[in-house]
FIRO-232243 format. One record per residue (C-alpha): residue in three letters; z, x, y; residue number from 1. Coordinates in Angstrom, 1 decimal, padded with zeros to 4 digits. Example, Ala and Ser with C-alpha at 12.3 -4.5 7.8 and 13.67 -1.06 7.14 Angstrom:
2
node r ALA zz 007.8 xx 012.3 yy -004.5 k 1
node r SER zz 007.1 xx 013.7 yy -001.1 k 2
This chain:
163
node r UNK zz -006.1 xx 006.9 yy -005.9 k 1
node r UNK zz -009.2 xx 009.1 yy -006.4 k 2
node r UNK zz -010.7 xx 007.9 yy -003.6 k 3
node r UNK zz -007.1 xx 009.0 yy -001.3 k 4
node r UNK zz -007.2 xx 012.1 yy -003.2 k 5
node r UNK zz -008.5 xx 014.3 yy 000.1 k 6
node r UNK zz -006.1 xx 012.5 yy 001.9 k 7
node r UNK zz -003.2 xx 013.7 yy 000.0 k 8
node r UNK zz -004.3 xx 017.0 yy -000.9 k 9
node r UNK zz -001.7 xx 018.3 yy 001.2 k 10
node r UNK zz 001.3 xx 016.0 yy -000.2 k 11
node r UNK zz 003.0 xx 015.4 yy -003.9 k 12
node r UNK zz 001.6 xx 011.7 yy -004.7 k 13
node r UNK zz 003.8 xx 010.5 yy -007.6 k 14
node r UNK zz 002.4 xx 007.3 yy -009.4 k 15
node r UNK zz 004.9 xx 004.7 yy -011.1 k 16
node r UNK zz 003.5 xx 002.0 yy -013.4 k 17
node r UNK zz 005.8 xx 000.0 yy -014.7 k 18
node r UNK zz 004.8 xx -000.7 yy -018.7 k 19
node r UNK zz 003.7 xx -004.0 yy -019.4 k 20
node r UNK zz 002.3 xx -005.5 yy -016.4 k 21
node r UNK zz 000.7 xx -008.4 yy -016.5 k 22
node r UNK zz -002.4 xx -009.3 yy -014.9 k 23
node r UNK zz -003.1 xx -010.4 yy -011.4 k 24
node r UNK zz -006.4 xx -012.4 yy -010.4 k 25
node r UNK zz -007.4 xx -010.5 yy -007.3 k 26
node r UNK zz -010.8 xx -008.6 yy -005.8 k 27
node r UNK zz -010.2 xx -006.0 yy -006.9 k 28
node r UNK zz -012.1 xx -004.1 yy -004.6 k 29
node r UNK zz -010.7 xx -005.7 yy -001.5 k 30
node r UNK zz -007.4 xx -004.9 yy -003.2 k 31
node r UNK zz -008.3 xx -001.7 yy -003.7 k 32
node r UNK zz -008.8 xx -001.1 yy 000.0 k 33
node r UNK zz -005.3 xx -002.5 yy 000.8 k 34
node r UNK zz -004.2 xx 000.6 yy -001.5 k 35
node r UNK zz -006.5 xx 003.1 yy 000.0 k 36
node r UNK zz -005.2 xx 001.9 yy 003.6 k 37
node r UNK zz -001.4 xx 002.3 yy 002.4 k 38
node r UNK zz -001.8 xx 005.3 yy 000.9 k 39
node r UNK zz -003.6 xx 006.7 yy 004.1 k 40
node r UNK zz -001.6 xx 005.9 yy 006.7 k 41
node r UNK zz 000.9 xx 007.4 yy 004.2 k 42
node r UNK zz -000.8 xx 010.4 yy 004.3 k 43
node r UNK zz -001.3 xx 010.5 yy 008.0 k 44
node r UNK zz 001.9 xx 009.8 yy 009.5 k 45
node r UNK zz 004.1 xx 012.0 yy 006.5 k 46
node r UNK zz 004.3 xx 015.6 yy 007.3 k 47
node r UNK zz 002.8 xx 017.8 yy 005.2 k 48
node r UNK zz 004.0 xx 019.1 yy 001.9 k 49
node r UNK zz 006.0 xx 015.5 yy 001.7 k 50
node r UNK zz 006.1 xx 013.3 yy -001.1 k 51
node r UNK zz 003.8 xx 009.9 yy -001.9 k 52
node r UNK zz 004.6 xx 007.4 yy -003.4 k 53
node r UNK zz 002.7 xx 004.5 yy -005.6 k 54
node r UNK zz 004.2 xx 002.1 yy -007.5 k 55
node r UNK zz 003.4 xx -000.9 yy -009.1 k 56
node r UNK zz 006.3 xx -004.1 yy -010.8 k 57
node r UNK zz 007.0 xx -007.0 yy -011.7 k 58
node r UNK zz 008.9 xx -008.6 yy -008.9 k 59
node r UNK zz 010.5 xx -011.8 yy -008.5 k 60
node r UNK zz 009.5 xx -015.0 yy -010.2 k 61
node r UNK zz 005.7 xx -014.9 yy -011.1 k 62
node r UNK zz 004.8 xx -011.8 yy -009.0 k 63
node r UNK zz 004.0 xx -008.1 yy -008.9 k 64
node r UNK zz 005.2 xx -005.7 yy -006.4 k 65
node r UNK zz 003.0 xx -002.7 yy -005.1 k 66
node r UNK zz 004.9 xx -000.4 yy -002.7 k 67
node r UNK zz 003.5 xx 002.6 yy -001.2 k 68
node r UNK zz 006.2 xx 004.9 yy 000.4 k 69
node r UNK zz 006.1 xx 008.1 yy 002.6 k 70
node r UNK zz 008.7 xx 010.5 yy 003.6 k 71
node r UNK zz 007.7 xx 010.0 yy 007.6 k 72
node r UNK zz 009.3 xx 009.1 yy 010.6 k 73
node r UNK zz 009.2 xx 005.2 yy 009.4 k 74
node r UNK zz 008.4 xx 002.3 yy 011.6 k 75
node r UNK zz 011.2 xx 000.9 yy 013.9 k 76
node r UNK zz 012.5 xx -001.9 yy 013.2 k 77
node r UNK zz 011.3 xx -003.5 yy 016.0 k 78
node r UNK zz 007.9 xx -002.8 yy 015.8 k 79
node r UNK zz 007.6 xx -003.7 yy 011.9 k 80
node r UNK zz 005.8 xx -007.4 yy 012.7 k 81
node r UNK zz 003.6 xx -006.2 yy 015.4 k 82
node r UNK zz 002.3 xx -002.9 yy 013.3 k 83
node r UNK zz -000.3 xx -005.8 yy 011.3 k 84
node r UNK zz -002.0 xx -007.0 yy 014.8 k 85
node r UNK zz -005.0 xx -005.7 yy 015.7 k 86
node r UNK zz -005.4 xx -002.9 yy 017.3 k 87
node r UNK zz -001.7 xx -002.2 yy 017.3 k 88
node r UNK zz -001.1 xx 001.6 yy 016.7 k 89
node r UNK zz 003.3 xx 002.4 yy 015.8 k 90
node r UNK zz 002.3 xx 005.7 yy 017.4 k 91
node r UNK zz 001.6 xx 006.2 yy 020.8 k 92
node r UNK zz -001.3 xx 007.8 yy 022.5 k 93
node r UNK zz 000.6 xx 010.9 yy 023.5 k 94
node r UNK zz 001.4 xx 011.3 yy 019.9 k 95
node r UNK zz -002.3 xx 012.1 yy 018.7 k 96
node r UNK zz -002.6 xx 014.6 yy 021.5 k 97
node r UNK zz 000.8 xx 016.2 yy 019.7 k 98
node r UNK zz -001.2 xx 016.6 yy 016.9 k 99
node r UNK zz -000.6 xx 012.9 yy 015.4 k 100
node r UNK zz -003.7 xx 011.3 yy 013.6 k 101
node r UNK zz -005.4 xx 008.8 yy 016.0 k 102
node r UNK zz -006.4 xx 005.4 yy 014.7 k 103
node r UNK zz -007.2 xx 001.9 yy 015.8 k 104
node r UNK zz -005.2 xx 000.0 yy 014.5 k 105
node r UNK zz -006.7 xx -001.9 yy 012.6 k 106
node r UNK zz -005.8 xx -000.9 yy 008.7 k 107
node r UNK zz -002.8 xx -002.7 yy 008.4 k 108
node r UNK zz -004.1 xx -006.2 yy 010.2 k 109
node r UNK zz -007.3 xx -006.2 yy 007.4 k 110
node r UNK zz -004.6 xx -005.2 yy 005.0 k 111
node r UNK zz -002.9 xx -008.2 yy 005.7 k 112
node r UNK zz -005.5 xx -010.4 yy 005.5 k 113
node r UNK zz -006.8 xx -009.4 yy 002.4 k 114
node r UNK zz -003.2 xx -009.7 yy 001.0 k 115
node r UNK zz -002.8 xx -013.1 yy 002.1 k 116
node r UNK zz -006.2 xx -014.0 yy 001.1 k 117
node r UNK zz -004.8 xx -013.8 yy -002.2 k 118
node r UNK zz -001.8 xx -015.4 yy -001.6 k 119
node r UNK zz 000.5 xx -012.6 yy -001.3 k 120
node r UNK zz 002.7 xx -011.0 yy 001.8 k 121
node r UNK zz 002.7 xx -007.8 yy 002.7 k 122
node r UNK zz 005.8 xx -006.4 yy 004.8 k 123
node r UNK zz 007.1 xx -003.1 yy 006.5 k 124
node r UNK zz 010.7 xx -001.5 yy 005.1 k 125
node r UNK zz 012.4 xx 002.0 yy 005.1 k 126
node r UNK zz 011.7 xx 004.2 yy 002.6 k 127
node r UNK zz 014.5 xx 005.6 yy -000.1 k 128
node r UNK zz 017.4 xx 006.4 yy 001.7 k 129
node r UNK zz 016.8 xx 005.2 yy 005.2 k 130
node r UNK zz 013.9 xx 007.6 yy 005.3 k 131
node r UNK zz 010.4 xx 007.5 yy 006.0 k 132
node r UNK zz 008.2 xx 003.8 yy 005.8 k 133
node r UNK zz 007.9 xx 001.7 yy 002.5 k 134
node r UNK zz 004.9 xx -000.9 yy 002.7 k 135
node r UNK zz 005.2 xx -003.6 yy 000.0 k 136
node r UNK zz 002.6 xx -006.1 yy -001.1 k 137
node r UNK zz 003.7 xx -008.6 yy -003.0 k 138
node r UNK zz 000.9 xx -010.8 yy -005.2 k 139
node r UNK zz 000.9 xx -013.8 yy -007.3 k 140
node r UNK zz 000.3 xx -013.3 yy -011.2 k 141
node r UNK zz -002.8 xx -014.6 yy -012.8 k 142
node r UNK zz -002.8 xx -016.8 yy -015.9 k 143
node r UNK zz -003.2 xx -014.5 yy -018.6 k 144
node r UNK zz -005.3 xx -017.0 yy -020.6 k 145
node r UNK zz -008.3 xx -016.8 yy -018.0 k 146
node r UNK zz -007.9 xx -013.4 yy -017.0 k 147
node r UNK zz -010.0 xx -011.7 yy -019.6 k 148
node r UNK zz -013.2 xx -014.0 yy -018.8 k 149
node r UNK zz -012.7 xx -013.5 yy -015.2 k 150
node r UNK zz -014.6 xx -010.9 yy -013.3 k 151
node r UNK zz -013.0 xx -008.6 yy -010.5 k 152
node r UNK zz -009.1 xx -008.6 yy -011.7 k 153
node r UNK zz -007.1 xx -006.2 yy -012.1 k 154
node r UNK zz -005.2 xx -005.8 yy -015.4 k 155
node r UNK zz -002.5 xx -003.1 yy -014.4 k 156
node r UNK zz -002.2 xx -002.5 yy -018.5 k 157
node r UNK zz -005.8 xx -001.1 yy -018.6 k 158
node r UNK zz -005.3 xx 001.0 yy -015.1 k 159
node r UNK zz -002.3 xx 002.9 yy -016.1 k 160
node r UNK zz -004.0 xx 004.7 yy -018.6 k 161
node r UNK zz -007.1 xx 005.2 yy -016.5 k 162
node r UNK zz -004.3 xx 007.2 yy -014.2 k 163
């Protein structure tokens, strides 16, 4: 998130931990940049003065949920598979000449292969209420008994009160 801070500069970016998480064995660098990438395109394709938002929660079975949510136009329906190959852009070319960020295309494809490197998904949804685009990663929890010897995990306890 302090990386994506001059990204959101011009947005609200609310962060929601839930308490207690346990920990997930993951790079957490490569991890790291699935977040970054979320929370840019956020940025990019949410109009200014919109709200961000982070949050991290135990999800079904023996997994935690990371969702990143904007207050954009969302992703069609349609499109929601195809917006993780490469080179795919949502928006078209007509739209960065409108004053749309350009890009190419290629955040959400190494997002998802990072994601399922680690044997998670990653998928596309409407944000809260019907509005804007919600991305959510879903990853596998770690066993709790190896995670403190292993290097490179994330242990969502210790990072909420780094926040």
């Amino acid at each position: 998130m302090e990386r994506a801070a001059p990204l959101t500069r011009e947005h609200a970016v609310e962060v929601t931990l839930e308490d207690e998480l346990p920990v997930v064995r993951v790079d957490a660098r490569a991890v790291a940049e699935v977040v970054y990438t979320l929370v840019d395109n956020a940025a990019k394709y949410s109009p200014k003065g919109t709200t961000v938002r982070v949050a991290a929660r135990r999800g079904a079975g023996d997994t935690i949920l990371l969702a990143v949510e904007d207050e954009g136009q969302g992703i069609p329906l349609h499109l929601r598979e195809r917006v993780f190959d490469k080179f795919f852009r949502a928006m078209r070319d007509g739209d960065a000449r409108a004053g749309r960020p350009a890009g190419t295309g290629m955040g959400l494809s190494i997002a998802q292969g990072i994601v399922e490197a680690h044997g998670g998904r990653i998928t596309v949804e409407d944000g809260e209420g019907g509005r804007g685009c919600r991305v959510v990663v879903v990853l596998p929890i770690g066993d709790q008994e190896d995670a403190a010897e292993q290097p490179g995990e994330v242990n969502f306890r210790r990072k909420r009160e780094e926040v």
